[in-house]
N, C-alpha and C positions, 0 to 999 in steps of 0.2 A: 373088025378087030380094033382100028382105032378110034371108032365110037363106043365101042366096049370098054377100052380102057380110058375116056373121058369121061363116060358115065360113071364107072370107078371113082375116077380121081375127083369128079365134082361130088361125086355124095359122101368122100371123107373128109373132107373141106367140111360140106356144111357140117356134116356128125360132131366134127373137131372146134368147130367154129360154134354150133352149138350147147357142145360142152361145157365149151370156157365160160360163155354168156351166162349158161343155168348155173355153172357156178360160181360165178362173179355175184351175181343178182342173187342168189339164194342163201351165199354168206352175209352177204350186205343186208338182205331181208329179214336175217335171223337179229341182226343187231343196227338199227336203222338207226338211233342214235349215232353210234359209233361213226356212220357216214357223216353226218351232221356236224361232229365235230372236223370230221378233219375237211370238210367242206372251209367250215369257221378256220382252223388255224392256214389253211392256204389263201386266202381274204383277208386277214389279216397279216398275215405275211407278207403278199404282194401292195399292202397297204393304199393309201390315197385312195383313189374311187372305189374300190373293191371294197374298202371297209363300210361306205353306205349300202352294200349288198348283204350283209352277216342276219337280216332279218329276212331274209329269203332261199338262206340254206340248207331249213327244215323241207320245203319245196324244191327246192333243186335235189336235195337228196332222193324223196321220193320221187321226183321225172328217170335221175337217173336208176335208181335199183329195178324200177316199174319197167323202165327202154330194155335195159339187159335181161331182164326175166322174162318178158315176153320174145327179145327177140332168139332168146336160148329156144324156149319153148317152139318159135313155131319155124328157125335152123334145124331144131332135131327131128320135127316131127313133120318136115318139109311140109309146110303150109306155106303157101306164098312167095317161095324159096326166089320168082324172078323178083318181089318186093322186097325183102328181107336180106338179100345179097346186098342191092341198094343204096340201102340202108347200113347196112353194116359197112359198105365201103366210107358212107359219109361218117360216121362214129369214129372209125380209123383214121381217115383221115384229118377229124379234131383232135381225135386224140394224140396221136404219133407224134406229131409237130408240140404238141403240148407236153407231153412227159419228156420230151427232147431237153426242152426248154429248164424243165423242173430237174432234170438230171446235172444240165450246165447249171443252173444258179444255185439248186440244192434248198429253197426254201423253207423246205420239211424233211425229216431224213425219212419217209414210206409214204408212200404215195397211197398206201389205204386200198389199192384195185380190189385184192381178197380179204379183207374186211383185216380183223386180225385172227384169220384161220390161216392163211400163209402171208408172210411179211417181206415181202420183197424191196430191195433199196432202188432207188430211184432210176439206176441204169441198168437194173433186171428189169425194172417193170419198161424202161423205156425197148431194148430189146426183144421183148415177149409182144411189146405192139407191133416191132416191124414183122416179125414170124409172122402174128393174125392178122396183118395187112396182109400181105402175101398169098396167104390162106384163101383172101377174102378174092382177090387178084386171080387166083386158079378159080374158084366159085365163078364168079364173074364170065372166067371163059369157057366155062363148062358147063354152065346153066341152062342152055339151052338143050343139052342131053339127059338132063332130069325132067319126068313126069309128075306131071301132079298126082297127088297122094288122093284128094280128099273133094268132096265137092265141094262148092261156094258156101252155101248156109252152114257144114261141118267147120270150116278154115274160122268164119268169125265167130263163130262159136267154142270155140278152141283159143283164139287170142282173147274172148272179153272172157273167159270163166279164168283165164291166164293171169287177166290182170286185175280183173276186182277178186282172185285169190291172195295176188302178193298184196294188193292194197291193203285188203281185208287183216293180212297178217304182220304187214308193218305198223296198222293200227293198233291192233291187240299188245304187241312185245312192245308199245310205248307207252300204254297204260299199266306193263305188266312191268316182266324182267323176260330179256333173249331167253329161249326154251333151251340153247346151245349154247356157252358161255367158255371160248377161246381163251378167254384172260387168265393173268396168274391168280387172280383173287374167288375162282370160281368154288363153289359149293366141295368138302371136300378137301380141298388143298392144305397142306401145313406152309404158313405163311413164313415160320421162321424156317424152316428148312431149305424155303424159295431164295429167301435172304443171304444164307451162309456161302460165303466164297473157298470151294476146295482148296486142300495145300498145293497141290499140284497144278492148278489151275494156271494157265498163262497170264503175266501181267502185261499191262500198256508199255508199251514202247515207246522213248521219246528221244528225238536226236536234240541234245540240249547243247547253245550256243550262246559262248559269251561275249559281249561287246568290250571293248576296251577303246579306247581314245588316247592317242600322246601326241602333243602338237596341233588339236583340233581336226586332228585324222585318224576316224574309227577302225578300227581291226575286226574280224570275228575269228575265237578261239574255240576249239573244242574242251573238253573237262580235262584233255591228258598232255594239253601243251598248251593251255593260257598261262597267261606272264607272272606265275603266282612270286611272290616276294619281291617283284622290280616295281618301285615306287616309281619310277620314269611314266608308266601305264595307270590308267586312270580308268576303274569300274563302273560301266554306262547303262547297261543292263543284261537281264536275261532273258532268253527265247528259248522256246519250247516248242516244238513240233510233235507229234503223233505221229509215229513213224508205223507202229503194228498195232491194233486193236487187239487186246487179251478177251477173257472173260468177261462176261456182266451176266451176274445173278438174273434170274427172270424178273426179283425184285429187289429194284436196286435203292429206290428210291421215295420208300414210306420212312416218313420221319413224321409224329406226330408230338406238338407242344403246346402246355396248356397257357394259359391265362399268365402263370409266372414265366414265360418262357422256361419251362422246363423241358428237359426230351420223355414222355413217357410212353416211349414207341413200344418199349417192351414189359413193360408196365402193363401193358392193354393186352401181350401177345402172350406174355408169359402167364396168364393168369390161369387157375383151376376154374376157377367158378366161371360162369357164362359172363360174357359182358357183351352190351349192346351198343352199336355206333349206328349214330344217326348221318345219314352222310349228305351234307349240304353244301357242296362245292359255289354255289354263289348265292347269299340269301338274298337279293332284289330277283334271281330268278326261279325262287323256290316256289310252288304250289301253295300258296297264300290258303287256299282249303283245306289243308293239312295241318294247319296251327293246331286247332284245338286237337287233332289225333297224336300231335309232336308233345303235348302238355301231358295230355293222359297216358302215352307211352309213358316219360320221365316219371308220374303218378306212381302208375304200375310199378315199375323198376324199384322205387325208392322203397315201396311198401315192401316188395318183396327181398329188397335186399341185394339187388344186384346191381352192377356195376353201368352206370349210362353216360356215355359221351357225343357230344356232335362235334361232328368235324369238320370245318368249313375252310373254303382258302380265300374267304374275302376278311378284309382289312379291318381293323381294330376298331374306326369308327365303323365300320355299318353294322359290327358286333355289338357295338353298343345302342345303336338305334334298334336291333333287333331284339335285343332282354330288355328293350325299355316298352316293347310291344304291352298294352294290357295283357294278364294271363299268362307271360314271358320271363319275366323275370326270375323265376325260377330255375331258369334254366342255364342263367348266368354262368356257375361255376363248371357248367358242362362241358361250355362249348370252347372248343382247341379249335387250333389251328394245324392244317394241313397242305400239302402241295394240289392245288384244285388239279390240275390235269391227273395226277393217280387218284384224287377223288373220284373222278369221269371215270376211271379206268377201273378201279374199283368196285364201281355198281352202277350200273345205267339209267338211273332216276332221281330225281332232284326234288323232294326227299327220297333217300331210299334208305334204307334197314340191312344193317349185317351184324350177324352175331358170333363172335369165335370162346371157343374154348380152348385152351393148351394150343395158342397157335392155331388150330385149325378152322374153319371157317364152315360153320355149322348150318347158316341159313342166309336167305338173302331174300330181301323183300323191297315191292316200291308200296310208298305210305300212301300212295294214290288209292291201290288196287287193294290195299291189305290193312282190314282197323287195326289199332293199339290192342286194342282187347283177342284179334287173332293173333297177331301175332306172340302176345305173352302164351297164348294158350296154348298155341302148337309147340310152344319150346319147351312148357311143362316145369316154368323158371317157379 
């Protein structure tokens, strides 16, 4: 009986342990950029030597999505399960001390684990590691009451078709666009509707605090008893706290302006007719092979009459370095400016292609993987 129920208790371990891995790895697989960045923004965040690392987060990405997906795969389908246990202990244990760490300092506000298919804040995700340490902990003591499944030539056979599959498909959705697309800007959506904040809807809460000073000895006042009309007291500043977080819109924060600094965010969303955005969130890292498909795009559009913008969030000189490009210049009055991180978040390729109509978001393309001439043509502009 009580090898009976060890065997139990260690094969839901791994089942459960499993799980989490294949789907850790298989959301992260669907959108491997997305790792990438938030690889970049915690390197950057933790700054000093970490920021000589930011060209090795493409690679770190793929070690990491590739470890969780195979070791989902061969947790659930007990291959190896005395290796894999292991292992999963040594993961846990980088990890756990590490999200601990990112929970106290807060460097990022999502720790990215589930890609963005669920978004957990830094002390969920720190919590959820010590659960699958623990997990990992019964596994551990229980592994010696699980059988092997499979024989030796099936088990590697099973991890390498494991992992040159995710490979295989993290390659593909980096030349292409994610086949799954999480985000608020996916294929589909009405963007201003994302945007709109209910009447009803909770606001931000703030406990606000005022300074005063008399005598070189500061006070703090709240709004319903500072010293209003005693000239004795002297106004030092104000403070603001966030006391309750209200709503936020899924999209809170597309603001798009052109060349005059104008806002013509709705300009672009409100419109009948198709219009096309080029989406170039940093042009020193744009696909340099794409020039001439970005010229003939803009071609196409003018000819036919429809509406073309690029949208970039690099700075005014490298916008000007960039229309000074031979074959470029053209393109001068297109290109706006935008907030690069909802660029990223917008479309997962550098250049990449989105078309809306009435707000909605009609099609999405990377200019890698898709000519100027299909894509006019599939829109039927």
């Amino acid at each position: 009986m009580k090898h009976t129920f060890a065997t139990f208790l260690g094969h839901c371990s791994r089942i459960l342990l499993g799980l989490v891995f294949l789907f850790s790895g298989f959301v992260k697989a669907v959108d491997p950029l997305g790792t990438v960045y938030k690889i970049e923004d915690y390197l950057k965040a933790f700054g000093g030597f970490f920021t000589d690392l930011l060209p090795l987060a493409t690679a770190a990405a793929f070690v990491l999505i590739a470890a969780e997906f195979v070791l989902g795969v061969c947790l659930f389908l007990n291959v190896r399960t005395q290796w894999t246990a292991w292992l999963s202990l040594l993961f846990y244990l980088i990890m756990t001390p590490l999200t601990l760490y990112i929970a106290l300092a807060n460097p990022v506000s999502d720790c990215g684990c589930f890609g963005d298919a669920i978004v957990l804040t830094n002390w969920q995700t720190f919590w959820k590691n010590v659960v699958l340490l623990l997990l990992v902990i019964v596994l551990l003591c229980t592994k010696r009451y699980i059988r092997p499944r499979w024989r030796w030539y099936a088990e590697c056979g099973i991890a390498v078709i494991s992992l040159a599959a995710v490979i295989g498909w993290m390659v593909w959705t980096l030349y292409h666009l994610p086949v799954i697309d999480f985000r608020p800007y996916k294929v589909g959506n009405n963007l201003v509707e994302l945007m709109e904040y209910p009447e009803d809807a909770p606001r931000d809460e703030y406990k606000v605090t005022l300074v005063y000073s008399r005598e070189g000895v500061e006070k703090e006042f709240s709004l319903s008893d500072y010293p209003k009309g005693d000239s004795t007291w002297t106004f030092v500043r104000q403070e603001s706290q966030l006391v309750k977080k209200g709503y936020e819109p899924p999209i809170h924060d597309l603001e798009i302006m052109n060349r005059d600094y104008e806002d013509i965010t709705y300009d672009i969303l409100e419109s009948e007719a198709p219009v096309v955005l080029v989406i170039m969130y940093d042009l020193d890292k744009a696909d340099k092979v794409c020039d001439a498909e970005l010229s003939s795009l803009q071609a196409m559009c003018e000819e036919r009459g429809t509406s073309f913008y690029i949208l970039t969030g690099s700075g005014s000189d490298r916008i000007d370095a960039f229309v000074s490009k031979e074959g470029m210049y053209s393109l001068e009055t297109a290109v706006c400016s935008c907030d690069p991180v909802t660029l990223k978040t917008i479309v997962r390729a550098n250049p990449g292609v989105m078309v809306i109509q009435n707000g909605i978001v009609k099609a999405k393309y990377n200019l890698r993987a898709t000519p100027a001439q299909e894509v006019v043509e599939s829109l039927n502009l």
